[in-house]
N, C-alpha and C positions, 0 to 999 in steps of 0.2 A: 551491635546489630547493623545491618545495611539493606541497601535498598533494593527493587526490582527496579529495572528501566524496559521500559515500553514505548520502541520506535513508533509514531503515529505521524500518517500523512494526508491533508490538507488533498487531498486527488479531486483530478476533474471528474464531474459525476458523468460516465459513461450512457447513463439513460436520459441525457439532455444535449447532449451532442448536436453542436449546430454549424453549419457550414453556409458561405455564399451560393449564389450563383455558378461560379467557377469553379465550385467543390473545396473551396479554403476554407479550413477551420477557424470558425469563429472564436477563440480562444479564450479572448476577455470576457465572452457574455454567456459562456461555459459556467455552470457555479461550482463547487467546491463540496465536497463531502468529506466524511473520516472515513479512509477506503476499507471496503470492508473487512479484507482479512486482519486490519487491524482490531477489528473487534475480537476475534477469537483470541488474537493476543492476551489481549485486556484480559479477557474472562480467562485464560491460563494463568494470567499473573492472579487474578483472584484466587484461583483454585490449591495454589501454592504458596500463597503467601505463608500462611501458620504454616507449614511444613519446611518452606526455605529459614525461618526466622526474623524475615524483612519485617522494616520498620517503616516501609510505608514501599507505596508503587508510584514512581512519576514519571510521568509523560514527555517525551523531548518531541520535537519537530521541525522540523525546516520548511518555511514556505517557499515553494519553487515555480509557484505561475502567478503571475503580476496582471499590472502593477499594483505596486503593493497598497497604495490607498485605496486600489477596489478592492482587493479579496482580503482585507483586513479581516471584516464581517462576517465571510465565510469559512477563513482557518480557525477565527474563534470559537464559532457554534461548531466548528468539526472537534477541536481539544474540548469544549464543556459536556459534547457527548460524552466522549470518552473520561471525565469526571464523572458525571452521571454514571456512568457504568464501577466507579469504582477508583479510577485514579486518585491520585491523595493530593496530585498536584501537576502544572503541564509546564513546562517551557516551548516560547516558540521564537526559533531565530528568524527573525524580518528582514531583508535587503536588495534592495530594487538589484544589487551587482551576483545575488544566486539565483536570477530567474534568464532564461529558463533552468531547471537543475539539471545535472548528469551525475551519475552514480559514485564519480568522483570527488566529484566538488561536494556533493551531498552527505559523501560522510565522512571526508574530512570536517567539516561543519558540525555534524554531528558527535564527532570525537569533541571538537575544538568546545561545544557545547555543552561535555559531557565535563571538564576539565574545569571551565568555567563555574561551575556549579558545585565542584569540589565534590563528586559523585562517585563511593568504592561501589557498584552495583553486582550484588551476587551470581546474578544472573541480566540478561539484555534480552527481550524476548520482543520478534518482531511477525508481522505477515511474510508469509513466503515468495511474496512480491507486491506490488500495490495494484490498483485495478485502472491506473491510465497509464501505468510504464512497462509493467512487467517483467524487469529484468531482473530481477532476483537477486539482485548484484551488492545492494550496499547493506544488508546486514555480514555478509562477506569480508567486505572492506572494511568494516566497522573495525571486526573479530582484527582483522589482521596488523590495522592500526593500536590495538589496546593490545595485541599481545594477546590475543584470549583464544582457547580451542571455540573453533565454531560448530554445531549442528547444524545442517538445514532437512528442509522439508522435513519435519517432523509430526509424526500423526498422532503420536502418542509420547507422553513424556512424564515421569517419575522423579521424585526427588529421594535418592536413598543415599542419608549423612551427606559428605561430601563431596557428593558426585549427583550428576542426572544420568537416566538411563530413559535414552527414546526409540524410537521404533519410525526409522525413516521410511516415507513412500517413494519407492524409485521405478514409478509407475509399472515396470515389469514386475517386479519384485520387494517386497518389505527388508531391511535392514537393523538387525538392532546394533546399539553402538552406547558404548558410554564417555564419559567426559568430565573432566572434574571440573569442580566450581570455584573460582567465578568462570563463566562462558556466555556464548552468546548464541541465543538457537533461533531460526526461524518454523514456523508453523503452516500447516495448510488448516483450509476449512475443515475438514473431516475433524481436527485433532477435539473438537467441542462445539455447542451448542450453547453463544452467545444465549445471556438473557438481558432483555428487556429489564430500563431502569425504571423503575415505580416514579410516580409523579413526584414522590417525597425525594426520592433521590436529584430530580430535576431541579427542584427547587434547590437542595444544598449544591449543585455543583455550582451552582453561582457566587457561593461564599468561598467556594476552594479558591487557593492561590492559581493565578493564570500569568506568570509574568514575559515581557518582549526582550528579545536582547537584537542588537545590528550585529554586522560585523568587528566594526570595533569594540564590542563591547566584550566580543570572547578573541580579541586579538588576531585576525585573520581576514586573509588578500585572498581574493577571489578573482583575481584579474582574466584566470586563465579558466573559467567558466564555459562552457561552451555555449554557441550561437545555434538558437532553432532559423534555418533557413526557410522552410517550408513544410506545414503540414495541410494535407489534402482529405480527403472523405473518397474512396474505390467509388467511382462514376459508375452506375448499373441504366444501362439502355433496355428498352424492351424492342422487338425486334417488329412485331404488330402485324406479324402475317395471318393474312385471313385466310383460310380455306374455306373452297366452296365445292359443292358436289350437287349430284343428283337427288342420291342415295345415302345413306349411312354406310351401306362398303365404300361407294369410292370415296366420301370424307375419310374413311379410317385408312384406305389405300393411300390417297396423300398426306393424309398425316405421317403416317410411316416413313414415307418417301422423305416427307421434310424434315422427320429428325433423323433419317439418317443421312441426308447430305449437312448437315448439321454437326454431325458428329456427336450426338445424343445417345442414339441407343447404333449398335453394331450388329448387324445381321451374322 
């Protein structure tokens, strides 16, 4: 028997986003969540597990926004989610030298992690991007470092013997496609309908295995990581013209007037 692996990422929570004055992202005092399309993950690997013949589902991840003594706390409760939901067990690679991450470094990490752990995985099933990067990119890399056929965007997926057959969204058009197994798929939202872990479950994911590794711990240099120079927040001005009139025609006359010297609406 072997196992599922289930990519899970530690992401800035997009609905707490905070910036300076100057419009600079406030990065460190961003918190951390388990991004969502991880979760449909998760609840895929549930759905298949009896059907792939896995002997359990575990959790890898790399934390990629620092520094690592603050967001310790917060990649945690993002992996014990994702126990709560079902994982049997999580690893998380910690090292002040992968922050910030790039798609590169993040899955060679994730290979190195995977190796580390002495992990045959039937299948590798990830989100079809995370919700503070969205580049789609390192379950890709992943596939192409192990050697494995990759799917992505997958909205739908089957396990028949020894192959999967999914039904990719290629937002024009649907795609079916098969693949033999082992492989490594990514998923959208559509592909299922996360559930919610019962109190009882919250409770045991605190007994599942959660263990850290560094870099040296899975043998691997990260020297050439890349540097965040700058991230900003899109500065929106409001413009605060008042219109005044007599009448309600000539307000609506200059109304008109000023959004189409505006470039608003076009006559």
């Amino acid at each position: 028997m072997s196992e599922i692996v289930v990519l899970l990422k530690p992401a800035l929570n997009p609905g707490m986003i905070k910036a300076d004055a100057e419009g600079n992202l406030m990065l460190e005092s961003i918190p951390l969540k388990l991004s969502d399309i991880d979760r449909n993950a998760v609840q895929l690997a549930n759905d298949i597990k009896g059907s792939l013949g896995a002997s359990k589902i575990v959790g890898i991840a790399i934390l990629t926004w620092g520094p690592v003594a603050k967001r310790m706390k917060d990649a945690e409760s993002s992996l014990r989610e994702a126990l709560a939901m079902g994982v049997d067990e999580a690893h998380l690679l910690v090292d002040d030298k992968l922050i910030p991450g790039d798609p590169v470094t993040t899955a060679a990490a994730l290979k190195a992690l995977i190796d580390k752990l002495g992990l045959q995985p039937k299948l590798i099933i990830a989100g079809e991007a995370t919700v503070d990067g969205f580049t789609g990119q390192v379950p890709g890399r992943l596939a192409e470092l192990l050697g494995l056929p990759y799917v992505s965007f997958a909205k739908k997926l089957e396990v028949q013997g020894d192959k999967i057959v999914a039904e990719r969204d290629l937002e024009d058009y649907l795609e079916k496609v098969e693949a033999p197994l082992p492989a490594v798929v990514s998923v959208t939202r559509e592909i299922n309908t996360p559930r919610l872990p019962t109190l009882i479950q919250i409770r045991r994911a605190f007994k599942k295995p959660l263990s850290k590794y560094t870099l040296a711990d899975v043998g691997l240099d990260a020297s050439s990581v890349a540097k965040l120079l700058e991230a900003r927040v899109l500065a929106v001005q409001r413009k605060q013209v008042i219109i005044e009139g007599d009448s309600l025609d000539e307000i609506a006359e200059k109304l008109l007037d000023t959004l189409v010297s505006e470039g608003v609406i076009k006559l």
